[in-house]
C-alpha positions in Angstrom: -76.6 64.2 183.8 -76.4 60.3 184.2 -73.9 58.5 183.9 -74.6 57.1 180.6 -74.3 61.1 179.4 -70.4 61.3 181.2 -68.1 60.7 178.9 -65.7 57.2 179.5 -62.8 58.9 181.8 -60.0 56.1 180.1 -61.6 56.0 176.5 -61.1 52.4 174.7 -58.7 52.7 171.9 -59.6 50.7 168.6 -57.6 50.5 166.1 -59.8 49.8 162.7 -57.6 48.0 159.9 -59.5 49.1 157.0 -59.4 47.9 153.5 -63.1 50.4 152.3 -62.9 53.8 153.3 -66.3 54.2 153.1 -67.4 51.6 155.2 -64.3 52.3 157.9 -65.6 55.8 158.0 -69.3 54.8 158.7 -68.0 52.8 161.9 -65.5 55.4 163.0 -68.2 58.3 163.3 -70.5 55.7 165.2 -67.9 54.6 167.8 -66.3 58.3 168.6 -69.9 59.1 169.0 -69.9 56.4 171.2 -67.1 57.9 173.4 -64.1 55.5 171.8 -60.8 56.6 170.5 -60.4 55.3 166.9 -57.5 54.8 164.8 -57.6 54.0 160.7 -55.3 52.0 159.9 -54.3 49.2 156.4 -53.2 45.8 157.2 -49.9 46.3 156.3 -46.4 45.2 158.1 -45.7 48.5 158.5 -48.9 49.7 160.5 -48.7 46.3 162.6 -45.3 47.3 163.3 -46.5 50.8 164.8 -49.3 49.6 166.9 -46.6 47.4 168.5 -45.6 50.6 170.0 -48.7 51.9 171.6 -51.3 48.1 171.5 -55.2 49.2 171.1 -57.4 47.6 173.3 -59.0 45.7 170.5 -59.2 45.6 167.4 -61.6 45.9 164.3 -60.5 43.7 160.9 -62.6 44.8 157.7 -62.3 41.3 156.0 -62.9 42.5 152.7 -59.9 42.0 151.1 -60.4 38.1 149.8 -60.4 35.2 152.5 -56.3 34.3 151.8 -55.2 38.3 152.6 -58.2 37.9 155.7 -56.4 35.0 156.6 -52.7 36.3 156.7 -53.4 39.2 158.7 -55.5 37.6 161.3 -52.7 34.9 161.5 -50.3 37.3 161.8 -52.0 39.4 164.5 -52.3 35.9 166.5 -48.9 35.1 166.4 -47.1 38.1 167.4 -46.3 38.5 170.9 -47.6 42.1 171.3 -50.7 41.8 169.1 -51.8 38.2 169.8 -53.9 38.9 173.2 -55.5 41.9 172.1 -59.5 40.7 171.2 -60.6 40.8 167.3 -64.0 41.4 165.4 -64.0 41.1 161.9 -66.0 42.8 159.9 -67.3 40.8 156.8 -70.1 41.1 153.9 -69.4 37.1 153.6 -71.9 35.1 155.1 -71.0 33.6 158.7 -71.2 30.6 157.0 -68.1 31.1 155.4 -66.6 33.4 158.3 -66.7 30.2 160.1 -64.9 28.4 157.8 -62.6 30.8 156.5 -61.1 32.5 159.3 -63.0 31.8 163.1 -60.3 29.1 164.0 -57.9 31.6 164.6 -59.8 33.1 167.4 -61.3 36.2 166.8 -63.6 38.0 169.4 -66.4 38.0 167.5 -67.8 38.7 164.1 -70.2 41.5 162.5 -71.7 40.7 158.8 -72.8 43.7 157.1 -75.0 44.1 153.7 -73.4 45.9 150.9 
């Protein structure tokens, strides 16, 4: 067995704010075969509010929802004490064209367009 076989001993958490199932689903099974510990979760107050509780190590934004909802999330994971160090990618079908000028000034890790 190498060590690329083992399995991580302190498995990353990500928490995946999902607004398609589908597409949240295709990402999950990908990254728990990868060895990470994923959570589903909508971009609601109330979700935020639990991840307080236990913060992910980074986190995945499906930015599907329309570029002002996008907006307000990332914006509101930024400014919140817990929340606001943790390291973002958003997921997008938009162009990075427009990720870049839609919603990269609020410092997300990085950014992953996918075809639809």
């Amino acid at each position: 067995m190498t060590a690329e076989d083992q399995p991580l001993a302190d498995p990353v958490r990500i928490v995946f704010l999902q607004q398609d199932p589908l597409l949240a689903e295709t990402y999950r099974t990908k990254l728990e075969l990868d060895g990470y510990q994923v959570t589903m979760a909508n971009a609601s107050d109330h979700a935020l509010q639990d991840l307080r509780a236990q913060p992910p190590d980074i986190i995945f934004l499906d930015a599907s929802s329309g570029v002002a909802a996008d907006r307000a999330v990332l914006h509101g994971l930024r400014d919140d004490p817990t929340m606001g160090r943790i390291p973002v990618v958003i997921l997008s079908s938009r162009s990075a064209g427009q990720l870049a000028s839609d919603g990269l000034d609020l410092g997300p890790l990085d950014y992953l367009v996918h075809c639809v």
